[in-house]
C-alpha positions in Angstrom: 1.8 77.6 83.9 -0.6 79.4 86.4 -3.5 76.9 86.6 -1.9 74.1 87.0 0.1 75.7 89.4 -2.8 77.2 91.6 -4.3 73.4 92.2 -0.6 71.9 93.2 -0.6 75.0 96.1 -4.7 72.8 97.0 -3.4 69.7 96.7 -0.7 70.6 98.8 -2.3 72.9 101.5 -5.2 69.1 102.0 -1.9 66.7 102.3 -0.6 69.2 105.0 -3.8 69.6 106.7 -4.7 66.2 106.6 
């Protein structure tokens, strides 16, 4: 459950940014 969680901490690091 470390890959999936490394691209939810992306996902939501661009929906803060953005």
């Amino acid at each position: 459950d470390e890959k999936p969680h490394k691209v939810y901490a992306i996902f939501r690091v661009d929906k803060d940014g953005q």
